[in-house]
N, C-alpha and C positions, 0 to 999 in steps of 0.2 A: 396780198394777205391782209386779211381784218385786224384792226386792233383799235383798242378805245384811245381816244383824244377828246382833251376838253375843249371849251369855247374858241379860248385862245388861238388853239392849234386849228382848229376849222376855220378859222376867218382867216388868220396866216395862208391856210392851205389855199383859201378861195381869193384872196389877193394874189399869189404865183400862179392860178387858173384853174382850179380846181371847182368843179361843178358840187354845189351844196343842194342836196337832195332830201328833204323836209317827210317821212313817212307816218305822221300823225294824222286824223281824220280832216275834213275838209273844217269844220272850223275850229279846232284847234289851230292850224294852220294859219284863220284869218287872225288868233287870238296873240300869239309867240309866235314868230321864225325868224332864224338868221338874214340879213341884207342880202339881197340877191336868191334866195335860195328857190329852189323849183319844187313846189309840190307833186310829187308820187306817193299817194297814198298806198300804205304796207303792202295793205290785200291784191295794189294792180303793178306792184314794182315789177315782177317779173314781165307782164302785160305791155307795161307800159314806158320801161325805162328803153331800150332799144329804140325806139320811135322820137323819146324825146331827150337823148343825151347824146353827146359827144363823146365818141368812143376814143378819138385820140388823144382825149383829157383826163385828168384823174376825176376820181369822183367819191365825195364824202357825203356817205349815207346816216341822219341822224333821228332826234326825236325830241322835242323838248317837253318833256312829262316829269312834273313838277310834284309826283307821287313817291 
């Protein structure tokens, strides 16, 4: 089930194995992202998350927009 979590809580998340998943354009991306995190841009997350995540792991989908 989705629920919002701050910084804190994603990097905690991604330290116990939680796959950090970066949905902001490609360079926003290069500009801000969490350590570790795997860029899937918004538009191809459906596309493109299957192919490139670990399904036996959690996974915390974010955005860092400073707006």
């Amino acid at each position: 089930m989705p629920q919002d979590i701050g910084t804190e809580e994603a990097l905690r998340l991604h330290g116990d194995g939680a796959q950090l998943v970066e949905v902001l354009g490609k360079s926003e991306y290069g500009d801000a992202h969490l350590p570790g995190a795997i860029h899937i841009p918004l538009r191809r997350l459906d596309r493109d998350a299957p192919g490139m995540l670990d399904r036996s792991r959690p996974v915390v989908v974010y955005c860092f927009d400073y707006q």
